[in-house]
N, C-alpha and C positions, 0 to 999 in steps of 0.2 A: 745722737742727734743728726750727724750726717748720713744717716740711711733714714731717716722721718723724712728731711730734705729729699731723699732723692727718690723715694718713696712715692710724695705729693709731685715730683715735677715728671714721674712717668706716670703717672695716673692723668696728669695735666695733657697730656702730650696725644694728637690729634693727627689721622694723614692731613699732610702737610704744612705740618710745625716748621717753622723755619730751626735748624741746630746748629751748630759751628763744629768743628774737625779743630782739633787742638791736640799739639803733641807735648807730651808730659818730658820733665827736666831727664828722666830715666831712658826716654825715649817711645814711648809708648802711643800710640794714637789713640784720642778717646773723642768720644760725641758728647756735645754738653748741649743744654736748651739756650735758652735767652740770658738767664740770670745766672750763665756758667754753672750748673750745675752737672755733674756727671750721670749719663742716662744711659751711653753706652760702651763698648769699644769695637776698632777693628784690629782683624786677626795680626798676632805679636811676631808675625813675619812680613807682615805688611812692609816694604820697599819702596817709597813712592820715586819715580824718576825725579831726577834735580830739576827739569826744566817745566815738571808739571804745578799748577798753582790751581788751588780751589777756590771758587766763586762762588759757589751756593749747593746749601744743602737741605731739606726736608726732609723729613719723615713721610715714605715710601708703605711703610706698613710696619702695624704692628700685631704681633705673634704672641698669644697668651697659652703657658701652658702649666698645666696641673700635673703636680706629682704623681699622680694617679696617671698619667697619659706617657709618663716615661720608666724604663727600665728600674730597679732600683740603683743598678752597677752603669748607671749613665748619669742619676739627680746629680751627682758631687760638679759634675759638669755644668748645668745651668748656673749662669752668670748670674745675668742680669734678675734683680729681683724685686716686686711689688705689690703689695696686698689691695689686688683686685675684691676683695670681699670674696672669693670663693678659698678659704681656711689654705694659705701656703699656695695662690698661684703666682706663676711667674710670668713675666713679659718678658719680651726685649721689643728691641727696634731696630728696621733696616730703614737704611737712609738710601737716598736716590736721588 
């Protein structure tokens, strides 16, 4: 159920969505939409300085790719994932 969810809100998702940057209890940072949904993350080395504070974030662009456009010994790699209607593409999204 929670990948149909997250499925329809990156299908949803338009340059210049407004997202929110929320860090997980494990410590993790992720991108959610409006209705806190998870749509993406940043990288799991990510350090933000203590004195920095986020104010706003959008959707910058978004990046659709077909298993067919990546290595086979790279798919296990792609994340983020959405049934674009073309059988098994993937998105993600870069915030800005």
């Amino acid at each position: 159920m929670v990948s149909r969810w997250r499925d329809r809100a990156l299908a949803a998702l338009t340059v210049g969505t407004r997202i929110a940057l929320r860090q997980t209890s494990a410590g993790a940072w992720r991108l959610c939409d409006a209705q806190g949904v998870d749509v993406g993350a940043l990288s799991q080395h990510l350090e933000p300085e203590s004195h920095m504070h986020g104010i706003e974030a959008r959707v910058a662009a978004i990046h659709v790719r077909r298993p067919r456009d990546v290595a086979e010994a790279y798919q296990s790699r792609i994340n983020a994932q959405c049934d674009l209607g073309d059988a098994g593409s993937r998105a993600g999204v870069c915030a800005g």
